[in-house]
C-alpha positions in Angstrom: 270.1 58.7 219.0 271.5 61.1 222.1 268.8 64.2 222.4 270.6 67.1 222.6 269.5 70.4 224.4 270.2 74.1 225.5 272.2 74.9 228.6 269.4 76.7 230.0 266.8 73.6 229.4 266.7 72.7 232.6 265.6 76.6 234.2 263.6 77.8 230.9 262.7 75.0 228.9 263.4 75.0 224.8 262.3 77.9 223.2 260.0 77.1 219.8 262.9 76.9 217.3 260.6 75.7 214.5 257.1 76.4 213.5 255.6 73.1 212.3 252.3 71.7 212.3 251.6 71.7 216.6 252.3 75.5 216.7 250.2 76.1 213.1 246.9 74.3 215.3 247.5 76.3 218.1 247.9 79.5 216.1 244.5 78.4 215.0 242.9 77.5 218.6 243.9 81.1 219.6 242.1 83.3 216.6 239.0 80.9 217.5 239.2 82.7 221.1 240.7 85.7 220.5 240.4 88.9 218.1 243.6 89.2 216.6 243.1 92.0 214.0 245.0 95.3 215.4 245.3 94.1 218.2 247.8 95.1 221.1 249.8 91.9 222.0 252.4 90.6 224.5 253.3 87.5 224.7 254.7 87.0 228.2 257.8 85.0 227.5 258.5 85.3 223.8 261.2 83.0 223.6 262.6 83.5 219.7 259.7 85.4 218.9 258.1 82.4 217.0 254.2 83.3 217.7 254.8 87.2 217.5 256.3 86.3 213.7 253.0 85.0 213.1 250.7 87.2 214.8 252.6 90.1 212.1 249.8 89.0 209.5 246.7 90.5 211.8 248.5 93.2 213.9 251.7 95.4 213.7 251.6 96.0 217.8 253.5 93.0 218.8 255.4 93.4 222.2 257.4 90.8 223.7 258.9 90.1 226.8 261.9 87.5 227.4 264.4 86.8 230.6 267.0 85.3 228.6 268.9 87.8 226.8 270.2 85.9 224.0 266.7 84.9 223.2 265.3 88.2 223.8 267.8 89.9 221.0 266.9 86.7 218.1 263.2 88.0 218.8 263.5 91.6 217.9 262.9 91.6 214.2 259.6 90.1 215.2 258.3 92.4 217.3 257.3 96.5 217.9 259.2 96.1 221.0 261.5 93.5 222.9 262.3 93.7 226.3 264.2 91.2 229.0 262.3 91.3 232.2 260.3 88.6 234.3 257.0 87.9 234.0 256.6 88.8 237.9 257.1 92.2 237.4 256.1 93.2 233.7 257.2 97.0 232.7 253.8 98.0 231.6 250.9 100.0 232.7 247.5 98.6 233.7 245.1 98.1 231.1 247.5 98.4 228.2 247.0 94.8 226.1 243.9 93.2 224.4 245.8 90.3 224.5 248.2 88.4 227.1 249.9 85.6 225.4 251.4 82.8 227.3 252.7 79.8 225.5 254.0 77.4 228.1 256.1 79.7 230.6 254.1 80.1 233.6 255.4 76.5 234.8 258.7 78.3 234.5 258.4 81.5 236.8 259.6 81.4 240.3 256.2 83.2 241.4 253.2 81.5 238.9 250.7 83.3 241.3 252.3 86.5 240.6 253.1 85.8 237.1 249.3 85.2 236.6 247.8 88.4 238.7 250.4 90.9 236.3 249.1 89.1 233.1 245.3 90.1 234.5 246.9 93.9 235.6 248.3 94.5 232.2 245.2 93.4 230.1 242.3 96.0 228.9 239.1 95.5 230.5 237.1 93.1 228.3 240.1 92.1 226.8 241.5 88.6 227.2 244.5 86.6 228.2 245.7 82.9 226.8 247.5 80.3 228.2 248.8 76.9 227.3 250.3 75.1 230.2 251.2 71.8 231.3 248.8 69.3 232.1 249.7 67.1 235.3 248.1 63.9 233.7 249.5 63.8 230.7 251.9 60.5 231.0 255.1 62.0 230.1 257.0 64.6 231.7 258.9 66.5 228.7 260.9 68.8 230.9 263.7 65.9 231.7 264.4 65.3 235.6 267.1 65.3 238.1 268.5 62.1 238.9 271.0 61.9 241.7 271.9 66.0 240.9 272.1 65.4 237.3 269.7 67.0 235.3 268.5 63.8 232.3 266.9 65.3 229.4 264.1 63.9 227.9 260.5 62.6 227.9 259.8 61.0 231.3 257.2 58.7 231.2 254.7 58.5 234.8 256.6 61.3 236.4 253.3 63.5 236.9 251.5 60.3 238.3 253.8 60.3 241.4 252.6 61.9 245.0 253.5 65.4 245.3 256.7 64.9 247.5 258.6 62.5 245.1 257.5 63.9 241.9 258.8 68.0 242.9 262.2 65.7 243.8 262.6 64.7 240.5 261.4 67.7 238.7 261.8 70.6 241.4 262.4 72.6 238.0 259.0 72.8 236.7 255.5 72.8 237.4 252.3 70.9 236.1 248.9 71.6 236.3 245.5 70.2 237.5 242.6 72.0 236.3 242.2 73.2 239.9 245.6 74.3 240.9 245.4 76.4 237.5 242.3 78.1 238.0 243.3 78.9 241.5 245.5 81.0 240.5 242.9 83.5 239.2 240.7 83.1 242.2 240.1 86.7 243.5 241.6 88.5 239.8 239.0 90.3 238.0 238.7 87.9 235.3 236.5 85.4 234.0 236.6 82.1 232.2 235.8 81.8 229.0 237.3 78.4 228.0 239.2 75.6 229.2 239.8 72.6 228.0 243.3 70.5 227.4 244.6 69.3 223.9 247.5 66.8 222.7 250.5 68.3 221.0 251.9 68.3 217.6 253.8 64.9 217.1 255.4 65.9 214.1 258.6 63.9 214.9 256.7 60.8 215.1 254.6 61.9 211.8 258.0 62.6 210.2 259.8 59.6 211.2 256.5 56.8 210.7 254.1 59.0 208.3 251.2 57.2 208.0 251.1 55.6 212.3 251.8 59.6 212.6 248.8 61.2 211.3 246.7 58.3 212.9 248.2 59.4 216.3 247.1 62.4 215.6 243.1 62.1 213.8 243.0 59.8 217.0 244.0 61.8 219.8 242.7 64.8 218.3 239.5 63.1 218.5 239.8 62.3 222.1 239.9 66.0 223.2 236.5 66.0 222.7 236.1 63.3 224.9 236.6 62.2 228.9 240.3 61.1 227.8 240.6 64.9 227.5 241.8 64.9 230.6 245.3 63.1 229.6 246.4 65.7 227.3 249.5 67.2 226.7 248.4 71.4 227.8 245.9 72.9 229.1 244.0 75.8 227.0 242.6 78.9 229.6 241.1 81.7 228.6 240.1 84.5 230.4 238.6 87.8 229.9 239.3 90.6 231.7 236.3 92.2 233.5 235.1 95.9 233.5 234.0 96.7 236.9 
């Protein structure tokens, strides 16, 4: 079967269309780090509005921001507040959130370094920010490539594992992440880390089409993120709290 996928796949990614099972754990991994209850929220790069729907349960001061405008107008009724903007240049005051949300965008922006110092401007002191990213050893590269100028969607396996030079051919349209390169980021910000650590993803296509190999995936890799073989997984998990002085 073909895969199929958004004109704007290429520059943005997919939005979360669905909520299955992956986004259900990592609505879970993000009340373990972060105090949810009334809390002020943006979620830098809302997509649909998929998280903010299900952050309406603890809080009612859900504010998102979203560059594509059709996407930015299906999130509304999830929201306080939509706006279209970048996440380079977000139209907030400092120390306004208790918690930045950042659900795989920040490998998007054309300015990460940016995009990460206005995420650390925007948050309350002692407040914290939350980012799941792409992990440069996973073995796949889900973001497709381009292959002489056309842009082939799909899951790319080894892509990541190729030096710096050919790999950025291939896939100039997104970015991975060491652990390194993604701390550096924050070197300098007024921020400390809390947590990192990188988990696998949801695999509910392969639990839906082969149940029972499906949920082995899963128990199994599941188990290895507490493990060295952490280091293959699908996203990283940061967080970060914002310091007071």
């Amino acid at each position: 079967m073909s895969q199929t996928h958004s004109p704007k796949a290429a520059l943005r990614g997919e939005p979360g269309y669905v909520w299955r099972s992956g986004q259900e754990r990592r609505l879970r991994m993000i009340r373990q780090w972060i105090h949810l209850e009334n809390a002020l929220i943006l979620d830098n790069g809302c997509g649909l509005g998929t998280y903010l729907d299900h952050f309406a349960p603890f809080t009612p001061y859900r504010f998102g921001l979203e560059i594509e405008f059709d996407r930015a107008v299906r999130a509304v009724p999830t929201a306080t507040g939509i706006i279209q903007g970048v996440g380079e240049h977000l139209p907030f005051a400092a120390n306004t959130f208790d918690f930045v949300f950042s659900n795989e965008v920040i490998e998007h922006v054309q300015d990460d370094a940016r995009y990460a110092a206005e995420m650390v401007r925007v948050t309350k002191p002692g407040g914290r920010i939350l980012i799941f990213c792409p992990n440069r050893w996973y073995p796949v590269e889900q973001h497709g490539i381009f292959w002489r100028g056309q842009y082939k969607f799909g899951n790319i396996p080894l892509v990541n594992y190729l030096p710096d030079k050919w790999r950025n051919q291939l896939a100039p349209h997104v970015r991975t992440y060491t652990r390194r390169t993604l701390l550096e980021l924050f070197t300098g910000l007024p921020v400390e880390i809390v947590y990192h650590g990188r988990i696998f993803g949801g695999y509910d296509n392969i639990e839906y089409r082969w149940p029972r190999f499906g949920r082995f995936l899963k128990r199994l890799l599941y188990a290895a993120e507490k493990t060295p073989l952490a280091v293959l997984g699908l996203s990283h998990l940061l967080v970060l709290e914002k310091q007071t002085k």
